[in-house]
Residue frames as a rotation matrix with the C-alpha (Angstrom) as fourth column:
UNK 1
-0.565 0.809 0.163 91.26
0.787 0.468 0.402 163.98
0.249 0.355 -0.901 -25.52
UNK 2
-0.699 0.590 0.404 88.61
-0.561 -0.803 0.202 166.83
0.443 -0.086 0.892 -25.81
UNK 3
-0.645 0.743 -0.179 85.58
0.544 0.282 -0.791 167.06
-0.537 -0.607 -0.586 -23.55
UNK 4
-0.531 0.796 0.292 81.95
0.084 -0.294 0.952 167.22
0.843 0.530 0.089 -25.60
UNK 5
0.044 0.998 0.044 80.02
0.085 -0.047 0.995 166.94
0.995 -0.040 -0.087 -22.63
UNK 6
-0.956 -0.010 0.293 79.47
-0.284 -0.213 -0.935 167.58
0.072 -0.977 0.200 -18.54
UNK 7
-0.781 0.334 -0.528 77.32
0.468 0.873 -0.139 165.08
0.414 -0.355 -0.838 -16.92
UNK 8
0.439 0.627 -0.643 76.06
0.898 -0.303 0.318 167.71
0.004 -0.718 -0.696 -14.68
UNK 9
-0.175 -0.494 0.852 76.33
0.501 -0.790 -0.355 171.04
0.848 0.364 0.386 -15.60
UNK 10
0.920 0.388 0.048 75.36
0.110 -0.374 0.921 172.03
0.375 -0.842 -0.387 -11.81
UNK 11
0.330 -0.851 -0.409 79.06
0.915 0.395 -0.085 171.34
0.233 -0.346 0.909 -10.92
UNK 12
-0.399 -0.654 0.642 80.36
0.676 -0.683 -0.275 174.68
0.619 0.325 0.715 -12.29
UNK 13
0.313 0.636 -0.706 79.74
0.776 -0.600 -0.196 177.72
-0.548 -0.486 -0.681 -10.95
UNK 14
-0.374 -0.490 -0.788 80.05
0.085 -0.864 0.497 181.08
-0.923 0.119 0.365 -12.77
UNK 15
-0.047 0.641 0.766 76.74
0.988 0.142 -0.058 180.38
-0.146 0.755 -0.640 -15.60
UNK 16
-0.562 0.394 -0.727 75.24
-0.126 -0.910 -0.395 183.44
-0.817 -0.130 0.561 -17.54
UNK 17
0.343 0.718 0.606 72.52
0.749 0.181 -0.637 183.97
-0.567 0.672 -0.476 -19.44
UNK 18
-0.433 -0.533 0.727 73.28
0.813 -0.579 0.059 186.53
0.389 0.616 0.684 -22.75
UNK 19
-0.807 0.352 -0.473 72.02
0.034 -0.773 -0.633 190.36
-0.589 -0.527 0.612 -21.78
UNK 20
-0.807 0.423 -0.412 69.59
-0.586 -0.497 0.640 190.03
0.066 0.758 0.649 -24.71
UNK 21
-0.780 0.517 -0.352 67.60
0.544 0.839 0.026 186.83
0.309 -0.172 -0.936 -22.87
UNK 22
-0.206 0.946 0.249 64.60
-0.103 -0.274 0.956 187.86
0.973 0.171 0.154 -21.56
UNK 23
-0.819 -0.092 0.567 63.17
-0.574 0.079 -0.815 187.93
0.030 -0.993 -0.118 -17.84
UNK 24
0.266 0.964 -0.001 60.12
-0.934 0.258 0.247 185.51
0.239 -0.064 0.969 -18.99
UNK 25
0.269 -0.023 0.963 61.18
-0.464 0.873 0.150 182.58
-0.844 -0.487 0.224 -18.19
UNK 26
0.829 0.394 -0.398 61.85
-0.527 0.309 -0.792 181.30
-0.189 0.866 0.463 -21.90
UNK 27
0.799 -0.552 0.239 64.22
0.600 0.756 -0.262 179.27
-0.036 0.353 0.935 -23.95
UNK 28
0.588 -0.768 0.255 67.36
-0.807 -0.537 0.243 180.78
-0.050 -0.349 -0.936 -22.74
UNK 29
0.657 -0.717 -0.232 71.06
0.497 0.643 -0.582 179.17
0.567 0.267 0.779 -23.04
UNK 30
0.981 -0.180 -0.076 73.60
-0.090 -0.761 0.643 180.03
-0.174 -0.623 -0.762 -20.87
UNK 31
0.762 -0.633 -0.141 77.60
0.178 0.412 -0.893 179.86
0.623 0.655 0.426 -20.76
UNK 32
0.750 -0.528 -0.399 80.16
0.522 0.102 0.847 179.15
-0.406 -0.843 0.352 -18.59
UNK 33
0.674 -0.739 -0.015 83.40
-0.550 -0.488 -0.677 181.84
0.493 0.465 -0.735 -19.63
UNK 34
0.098 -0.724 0.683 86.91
-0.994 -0.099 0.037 180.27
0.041 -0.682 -0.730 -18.47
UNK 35
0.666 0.007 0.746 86.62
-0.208 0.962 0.177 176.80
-0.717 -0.273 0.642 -19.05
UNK 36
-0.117 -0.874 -0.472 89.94
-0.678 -0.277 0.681 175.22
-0.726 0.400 -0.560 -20.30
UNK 37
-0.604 -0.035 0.796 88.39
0.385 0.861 0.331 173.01
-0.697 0.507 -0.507 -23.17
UNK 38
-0.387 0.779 0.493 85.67
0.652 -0.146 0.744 175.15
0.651 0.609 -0.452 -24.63
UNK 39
-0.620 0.621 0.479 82.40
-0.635 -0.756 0.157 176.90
0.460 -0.207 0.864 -24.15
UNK 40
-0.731 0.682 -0.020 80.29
0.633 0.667 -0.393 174.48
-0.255 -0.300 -0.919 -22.00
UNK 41
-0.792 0.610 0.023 76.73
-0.296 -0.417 0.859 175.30
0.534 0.674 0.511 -23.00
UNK 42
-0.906 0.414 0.090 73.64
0.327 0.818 -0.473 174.27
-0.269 -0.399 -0.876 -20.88
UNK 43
-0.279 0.897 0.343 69.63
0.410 -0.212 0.887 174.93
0.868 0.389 -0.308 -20.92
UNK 44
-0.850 -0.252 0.462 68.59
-0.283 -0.521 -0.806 177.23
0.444 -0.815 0.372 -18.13
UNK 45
0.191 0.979 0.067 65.55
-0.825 0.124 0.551 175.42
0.531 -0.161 0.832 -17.84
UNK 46
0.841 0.074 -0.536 67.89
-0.089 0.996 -0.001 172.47
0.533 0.048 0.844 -16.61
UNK 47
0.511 -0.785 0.351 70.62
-0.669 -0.620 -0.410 173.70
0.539 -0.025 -0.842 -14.79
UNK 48
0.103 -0.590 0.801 71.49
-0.746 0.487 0.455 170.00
-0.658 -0.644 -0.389 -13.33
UNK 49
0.783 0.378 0.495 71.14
0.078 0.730 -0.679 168.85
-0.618 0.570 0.542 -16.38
UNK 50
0.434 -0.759 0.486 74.01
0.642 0.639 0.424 168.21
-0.632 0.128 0.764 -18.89
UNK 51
0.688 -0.030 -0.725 76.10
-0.440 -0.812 -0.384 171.02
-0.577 0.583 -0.572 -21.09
UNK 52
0.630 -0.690 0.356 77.93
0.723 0.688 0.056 170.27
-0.284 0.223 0.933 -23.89
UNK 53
0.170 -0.748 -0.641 81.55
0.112 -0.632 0.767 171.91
-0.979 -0.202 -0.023 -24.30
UNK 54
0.984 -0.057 0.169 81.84
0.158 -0.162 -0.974 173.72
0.083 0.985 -0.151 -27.83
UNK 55
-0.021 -0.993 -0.119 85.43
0.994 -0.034 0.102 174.36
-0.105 -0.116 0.988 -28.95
UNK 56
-0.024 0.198 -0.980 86.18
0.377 -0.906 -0.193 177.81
-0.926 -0.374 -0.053 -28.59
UNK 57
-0.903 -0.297 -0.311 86.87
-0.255 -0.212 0.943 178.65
-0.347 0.931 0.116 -32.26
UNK 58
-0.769 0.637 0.061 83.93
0.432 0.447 0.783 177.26
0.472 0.628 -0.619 -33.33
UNK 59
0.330 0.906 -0.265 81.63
0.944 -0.312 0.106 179.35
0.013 -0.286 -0.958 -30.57
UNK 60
-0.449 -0.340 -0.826 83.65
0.163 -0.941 0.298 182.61
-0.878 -0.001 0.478 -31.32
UNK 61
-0.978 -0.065 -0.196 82.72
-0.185 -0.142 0.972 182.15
-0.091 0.988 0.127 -35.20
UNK 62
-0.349 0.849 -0.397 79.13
0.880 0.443 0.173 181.02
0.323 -0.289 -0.901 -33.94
UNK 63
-0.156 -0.023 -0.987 78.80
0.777 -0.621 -0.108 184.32
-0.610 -0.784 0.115 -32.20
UNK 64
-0.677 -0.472 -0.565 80.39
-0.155 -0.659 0.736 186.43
-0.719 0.586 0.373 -34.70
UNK 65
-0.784 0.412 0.464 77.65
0.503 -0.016 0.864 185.14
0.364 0.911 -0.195 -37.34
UNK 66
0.024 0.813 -0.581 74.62
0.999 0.003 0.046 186.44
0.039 -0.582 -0.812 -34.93
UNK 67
0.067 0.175 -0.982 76.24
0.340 -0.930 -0.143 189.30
-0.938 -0.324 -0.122 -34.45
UNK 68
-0.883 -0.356 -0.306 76.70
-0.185 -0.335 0.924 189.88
-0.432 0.872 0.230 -38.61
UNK 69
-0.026 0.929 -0.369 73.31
-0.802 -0.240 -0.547 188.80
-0.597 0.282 0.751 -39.37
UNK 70
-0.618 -0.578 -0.532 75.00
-0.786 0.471 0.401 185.60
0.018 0.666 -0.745 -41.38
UNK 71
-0.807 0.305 0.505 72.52
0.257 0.953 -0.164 182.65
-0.531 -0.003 -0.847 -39.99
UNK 72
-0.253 0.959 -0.130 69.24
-0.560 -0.036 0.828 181.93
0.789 0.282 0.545 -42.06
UNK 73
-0.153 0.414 0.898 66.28
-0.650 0.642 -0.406 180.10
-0.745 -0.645 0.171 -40.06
C-alpha cells in the first residue's frame, strides 16, 4: 500500500526549501529527498502540519516541466 500523506510532517528531518524560494517569508514548498515511497511535500508556513507523498515519477516529470517551460497558469 502507498503512502499519500504524513500526519505530521514535523516528524522528518532533512526539509528544503528550492534555491529559487525567496528569503521573504512567502509561499514556499519544501521537500524531503530520501524518502522510500515518494516526494513528501509540505507548506513551510506549516511545518507541523501535514505533507503529502508524491510518487517519485510523477514529481521527477513535475520538475522536468518547470524546468522546460511546459506548465501554462
Amino acid at each position: 500500500m502507498n503512502e499519500h500523506s504524513i500526519p505530521d510532517a514535523s516528524s522528518l528531518h532533512g526539509w528544503r526549501k528550492s534555491t529559487y524560494s525567496g528569503n521573504e517569508g512567502g509561499s514556499c514548498i519544501e521537500v524531503l529527498d530520501g524518502y522510500p515511497t515518494g516526494v513528501p511535500v509540505r507548506d513551510s508556513k506549516a511545518p507541523q502540519g501535514p505533507a503529502m507523498v508524491v510518487p517519485t515519477a510523477g514529481w521527477t516529470s513535475f520538475v522536468a516541466a518547470i524546468k522546460d517551460d511546459r506548465l501554462s497558469a
